[in-house]
Each structure stands twice: as structure tokens, then as C-alpha cells.
C-alpha positions as CSV (number, residue, x, y, z in Angstrom):
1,X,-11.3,-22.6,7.2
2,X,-13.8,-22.1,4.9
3,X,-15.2,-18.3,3.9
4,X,-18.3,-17.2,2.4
5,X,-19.0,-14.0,0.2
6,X,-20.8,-11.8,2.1
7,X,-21.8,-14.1,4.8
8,X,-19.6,-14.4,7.6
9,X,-18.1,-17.6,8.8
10,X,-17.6,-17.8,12.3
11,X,-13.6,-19.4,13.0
12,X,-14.8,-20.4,16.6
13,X,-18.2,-21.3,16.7
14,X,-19.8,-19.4,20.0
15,X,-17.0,-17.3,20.8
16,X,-17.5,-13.8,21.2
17,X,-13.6,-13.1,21.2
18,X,-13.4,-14.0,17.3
19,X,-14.7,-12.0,15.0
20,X,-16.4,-13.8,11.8
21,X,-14.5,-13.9,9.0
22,X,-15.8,-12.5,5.5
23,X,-13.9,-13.4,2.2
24,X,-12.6,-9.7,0.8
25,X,-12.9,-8.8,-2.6
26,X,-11.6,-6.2,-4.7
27,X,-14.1,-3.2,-5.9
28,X,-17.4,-2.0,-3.9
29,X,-20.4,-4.0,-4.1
30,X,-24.1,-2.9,-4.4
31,X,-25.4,-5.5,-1.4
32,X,-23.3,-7.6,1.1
33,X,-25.0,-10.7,-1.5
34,X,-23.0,-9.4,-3.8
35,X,-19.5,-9.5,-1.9
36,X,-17.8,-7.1,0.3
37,X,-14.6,-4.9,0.6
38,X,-12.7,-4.6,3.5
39,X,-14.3,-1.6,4.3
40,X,-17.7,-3.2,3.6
41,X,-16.6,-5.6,6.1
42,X,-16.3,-2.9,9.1
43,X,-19.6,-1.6,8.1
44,X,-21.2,-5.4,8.7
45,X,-19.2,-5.7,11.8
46,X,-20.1,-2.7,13.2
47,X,-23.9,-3.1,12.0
48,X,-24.2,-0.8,9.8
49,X,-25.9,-0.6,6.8
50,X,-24.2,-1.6,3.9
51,X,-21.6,1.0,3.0
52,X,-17.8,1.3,2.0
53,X,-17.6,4.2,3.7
54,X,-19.0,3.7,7.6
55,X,-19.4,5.8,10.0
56,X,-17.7,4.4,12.5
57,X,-14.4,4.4,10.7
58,X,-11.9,7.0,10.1
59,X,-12.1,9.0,6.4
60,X,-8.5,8.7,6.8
61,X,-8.2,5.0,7.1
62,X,-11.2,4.2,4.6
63,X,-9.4,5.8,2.0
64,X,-6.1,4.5,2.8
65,X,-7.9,0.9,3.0
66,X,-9.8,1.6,-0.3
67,X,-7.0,1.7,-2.3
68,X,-5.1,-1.2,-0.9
69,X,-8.0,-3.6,-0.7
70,X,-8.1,-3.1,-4.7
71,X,-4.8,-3.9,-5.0
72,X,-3.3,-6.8,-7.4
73,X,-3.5,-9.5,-4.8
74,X,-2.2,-12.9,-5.7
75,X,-6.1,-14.1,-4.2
76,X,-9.0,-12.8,-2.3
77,X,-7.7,-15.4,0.2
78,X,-4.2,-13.0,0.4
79,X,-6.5,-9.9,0.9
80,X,-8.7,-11.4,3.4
81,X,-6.0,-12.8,5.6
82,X,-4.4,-9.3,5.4
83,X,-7.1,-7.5,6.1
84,X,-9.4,-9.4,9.0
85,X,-6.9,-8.6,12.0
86,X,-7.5,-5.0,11.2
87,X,-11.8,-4.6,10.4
88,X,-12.7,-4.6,13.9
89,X,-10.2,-1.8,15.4
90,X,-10.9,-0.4,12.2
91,X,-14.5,-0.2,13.2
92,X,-14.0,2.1,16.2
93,X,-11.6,4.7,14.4
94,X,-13.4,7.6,13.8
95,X,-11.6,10.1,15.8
96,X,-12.1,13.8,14.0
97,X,-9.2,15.0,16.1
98,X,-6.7,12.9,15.0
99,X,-7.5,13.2,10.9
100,X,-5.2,15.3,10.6
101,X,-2.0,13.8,12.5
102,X,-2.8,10.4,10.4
103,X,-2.3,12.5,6.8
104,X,0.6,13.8,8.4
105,X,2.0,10.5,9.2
106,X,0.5,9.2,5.7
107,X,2.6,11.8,3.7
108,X,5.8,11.1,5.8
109,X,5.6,7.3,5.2
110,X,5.3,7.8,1.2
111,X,9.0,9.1,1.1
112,X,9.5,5.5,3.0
113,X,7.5,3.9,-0.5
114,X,9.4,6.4,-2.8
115,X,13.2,5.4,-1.2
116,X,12.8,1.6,-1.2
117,X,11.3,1.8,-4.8
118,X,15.0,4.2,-5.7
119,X,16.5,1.3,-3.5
120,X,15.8,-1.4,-5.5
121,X,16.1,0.1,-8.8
122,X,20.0,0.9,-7.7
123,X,20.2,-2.7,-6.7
124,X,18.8,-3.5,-10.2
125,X,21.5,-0.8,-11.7
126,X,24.5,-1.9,-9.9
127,X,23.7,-6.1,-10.8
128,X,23.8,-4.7,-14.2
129,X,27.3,-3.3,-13.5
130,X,26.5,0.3,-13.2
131,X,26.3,0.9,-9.8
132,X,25.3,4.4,-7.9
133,X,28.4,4.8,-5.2
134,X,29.0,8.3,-6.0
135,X,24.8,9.2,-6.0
136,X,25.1,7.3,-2.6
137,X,27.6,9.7,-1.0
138,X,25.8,12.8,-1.8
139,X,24.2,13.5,1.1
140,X,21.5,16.0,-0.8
141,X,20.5,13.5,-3.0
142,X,20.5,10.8,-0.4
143,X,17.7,12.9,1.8
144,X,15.8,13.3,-1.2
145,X,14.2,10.8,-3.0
146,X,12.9,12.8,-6.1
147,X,16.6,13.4,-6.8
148,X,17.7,10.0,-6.5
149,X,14.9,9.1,-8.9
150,X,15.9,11.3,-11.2
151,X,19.8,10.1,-11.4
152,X,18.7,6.7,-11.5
153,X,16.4,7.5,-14.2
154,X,19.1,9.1,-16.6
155,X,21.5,6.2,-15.2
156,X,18.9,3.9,-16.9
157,X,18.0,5.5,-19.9
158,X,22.0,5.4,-20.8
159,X,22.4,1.5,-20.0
160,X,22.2,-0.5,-23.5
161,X,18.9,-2.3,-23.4
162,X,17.2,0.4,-21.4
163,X,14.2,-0.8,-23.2
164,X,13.7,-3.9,-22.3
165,X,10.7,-4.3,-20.4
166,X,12.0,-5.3,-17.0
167,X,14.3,-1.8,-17.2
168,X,11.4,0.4,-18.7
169,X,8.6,-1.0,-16.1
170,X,10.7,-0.8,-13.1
171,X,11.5,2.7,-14.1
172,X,7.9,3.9,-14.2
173,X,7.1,2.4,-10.9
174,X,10.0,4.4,-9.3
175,X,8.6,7.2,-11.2
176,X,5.2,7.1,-9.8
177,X,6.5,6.2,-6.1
178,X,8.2,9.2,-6.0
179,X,5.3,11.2,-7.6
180,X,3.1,9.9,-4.7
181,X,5.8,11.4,-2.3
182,X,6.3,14.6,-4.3
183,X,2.4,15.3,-4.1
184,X,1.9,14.4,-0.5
185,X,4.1,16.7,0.9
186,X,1.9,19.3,-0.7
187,X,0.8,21.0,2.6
188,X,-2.5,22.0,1.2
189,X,-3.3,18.6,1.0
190,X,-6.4,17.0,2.4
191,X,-5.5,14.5,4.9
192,X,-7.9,11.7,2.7
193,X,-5.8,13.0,-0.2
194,X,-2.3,12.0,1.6
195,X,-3.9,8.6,2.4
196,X,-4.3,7.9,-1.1
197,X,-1.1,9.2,-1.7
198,X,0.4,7.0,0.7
199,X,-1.3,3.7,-0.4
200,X,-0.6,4.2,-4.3
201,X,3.1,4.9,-3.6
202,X,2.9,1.0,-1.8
203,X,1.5,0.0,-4.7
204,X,3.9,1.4,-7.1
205,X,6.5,0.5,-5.0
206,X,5.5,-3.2,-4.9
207,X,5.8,-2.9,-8.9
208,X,9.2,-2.0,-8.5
209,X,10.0,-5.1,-6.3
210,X,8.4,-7.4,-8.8
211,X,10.2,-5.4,-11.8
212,X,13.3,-6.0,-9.8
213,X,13.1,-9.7,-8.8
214,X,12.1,-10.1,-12.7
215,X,15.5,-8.1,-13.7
216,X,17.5,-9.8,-10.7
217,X,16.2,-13.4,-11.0
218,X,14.0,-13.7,-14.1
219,X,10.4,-14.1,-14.4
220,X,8.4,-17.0,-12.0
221,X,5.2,-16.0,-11.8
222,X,4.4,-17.6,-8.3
223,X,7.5,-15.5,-7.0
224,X,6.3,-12.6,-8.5
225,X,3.1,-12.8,-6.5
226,X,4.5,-13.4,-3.6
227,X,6.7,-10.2,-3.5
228,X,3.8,-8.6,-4.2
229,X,1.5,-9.8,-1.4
230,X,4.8,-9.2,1.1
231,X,4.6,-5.7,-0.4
232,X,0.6,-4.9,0.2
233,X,1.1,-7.0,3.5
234,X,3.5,-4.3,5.0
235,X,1.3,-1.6,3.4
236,X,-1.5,-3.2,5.3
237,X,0.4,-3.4,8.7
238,X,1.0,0.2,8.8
239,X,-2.9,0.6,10.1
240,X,-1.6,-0.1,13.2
241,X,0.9,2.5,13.6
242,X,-2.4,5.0,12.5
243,X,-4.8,3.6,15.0
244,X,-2.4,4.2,17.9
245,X,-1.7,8.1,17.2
246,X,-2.7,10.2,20.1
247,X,-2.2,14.1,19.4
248,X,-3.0,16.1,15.8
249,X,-0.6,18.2,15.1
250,X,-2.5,20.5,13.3
């Protein structure tokens, strides 16, 4: 199927089911001429004016989506294909009462980011023959993920050839999951604020999975993209989760 940039391409041609199906690209843009974001997308959808930030959608989501759509996709194809199931529920979010039970959910799901980015830099430790059994069993350190960082960080630093890139890299990616986490727990927090929170600690830990497959299996760059994209795909995904939520908490 072929896609335009900025102009959509209808998949079934007179079918009102199927929505039309714009190439995403990363960034804003100052005219739908120039390209469009996913966000951008909704807006056209929804016919609005051009905007990144519509009015029909969520403040929630639009952050959330902001940061993800800018992500380092292997291809604008990748981003579209994750993005285009989501731009038209996406385009009927905006629902003031639940802003604040989606930063809620937002904040919980970056201590999800923050323990499979730990996760996979104690598979990367214990392939290396250092393995965390004894971290493992502590149950204080297992329910919390800045703790488990932190271990794993001093566990790394004190391996010989700590700083080799693939050790160094995947360290800092674990380090900035779990900063996500540690900040959007902050209850003082701005739900918009959590969602950026939540996004950047799925990007840092899709850094972490590519720092660990190079570590584990050596560096292929097509693999590398593809954990990636599986990464941001999952990150993606968990729109749906957020458009079902019924009651705010707050």
C-alpha cells in the first residue's frame, strides 16, 4: 500500500469503515504539505485545523504520543503502522475527568519500563558470569527498582571491561529508566508530566534491549532495529489500556 506525506491514501477505496492512512513522521510540521505527526494525524482526521495538539484528544495521550512518535524508529513505515490503529480512537479522547487516572496509570507503568530495563541488564551481568541471585532474593530490593539499579550499577562498574561500550551504554539506559520511574511517582506531578515520564522510560528502556542484544549477541544492525521497533510497538499498545479507563481517582 502506498502512503503519501500529508495526503491521505485511502486502503479501501469508498469505504467509510477504513480510515485513510497518512505516512507518520518524526517532529511537528508547520502545514499538513509539509508532513504530519501522529498527533497531526488525529487533528486531520478529526478536521481540525492543523495542530499537534487537537482538541479532540486527550493532553494526556498527546503528550504520551508526542514523545513516542519521535522515537528512533527503524522507518516512518514502522511508526505509521504503529500508530494508524490508534489516530482515530485517539481522536475522541478528550475526557477532562479521566486526566487524572491516565497519569496515574502512566506513572505506575514506568516502574514496568524501569524493571525490565534492571531485567535485562542482570541477564547481561549474569552471561558475563556475574550473576545477581542474592539481589534477586531480597525482597526490598526486588519491589524496588531504583535499588536494583543501583546494585546492578556497582555490580557493573566492578566487572573488568566495564567500559566497554555495550557495558557503559546499557548502564545509562537503566539509569535513566529508572529516573523516569523515580520522578513519576512524584505526587505533585502533572498528569502531562507523568506521560512524558512514562514514554521516555520506554524509550530508555528500548536502549537497554538493544545494549543488551549487542552485549548478548553482538552487534547486527537490522536486529538492533528490530528490538527497538518491538520495544516502541509495546509502548504504543499501551494507548489502549488508557482509552478504556473509566473512573479518576483523583
Amino acid at each position: 500500500m502506498k502512503t503519501h506525506v500529508g495526503t491521505p491514501c485511502l486502503a479501501e477505496e469508498g469505504s467509510a469503515s477504513t480510515p485513510p492512512l497518512y505516512l507518520l513522521t518524526a517532529g511537528s510540521h508547520r502545514t499538513r504539505s509539509e508532513g504530519l505527526d501522529a498527533m497531526e494525524a488525529v487533528a486531520a482526521l478529526a478536521g481540525e485545523a492543523h495542530t499537534s495538539d487537537p482538541a479532540c484528544a486527550c493532553a494526556v495521550l498527546t503528550r504520551y504520543v508526542h514523545v513516542l512518535n519521535d522515537a528512533a524508529w527503524s522507518s516512518d513505515r514502522a511508526r505509521t503502522l504503529a500508530f494508524t490503529p490508534w489516530l482515530i480512537p485517539l481522536g475522541s479522547s478528550r475526557q477532562v475527568t479521566l486526566r487524572g487516572a491516565r497519569g496515574a496509570w502512566l506513572a505506575a507503568r514506568t516502574i514496568h519500563w524501569a524493571e525490565r530495563a534492571v531485567d535485562l541488564a542482570a541477564a547481561v551481568l549474569a552471561e558475563a558470569g556475574t550473576p545477581l541471585d542474592a539481589m534477586r532474593e531480597d525482597p526490598l530490593q526486588r519491589q524496588d527498582p531504583l535499588a536494583r539499579m543501583n546494585s546492578i550499577a556497582q555490580t557493573i562498574l566492578g566487572i573488568e571491561g566495564a567500559e566497554r561500550c555495550s557495558f557503559r551504554y546499557l548502564l545509562q539506559a537503566v539509569r535513566g529508566a529508572t529516573e523516569c520511574a523515580r520522578r513519576a511517582q512524584d505526587p505533585s506531578r502533572e498528569p502531562e508530566a507523568q506521560a512524558f515520564y512514562a514514554a521516555s522510560a520506554a524509550l530508555w528502556t528500548s536502549f537497554a534491549a538493544v545494549r543488551a542484544a549487542q552485549a548478548l549477541w553482538g552487534i547486527d544492525p537490522l536486529f538492533e532495529r528490530s528490538v527497538m521497533d518491538a520495544c516502541l510497538r509495546a509502548a504504543v499498545e499501551d494507548i489502549g489500556p488508557l482509552l478504556v479507563l473509566s473512573t479518576d481517582p483523583s
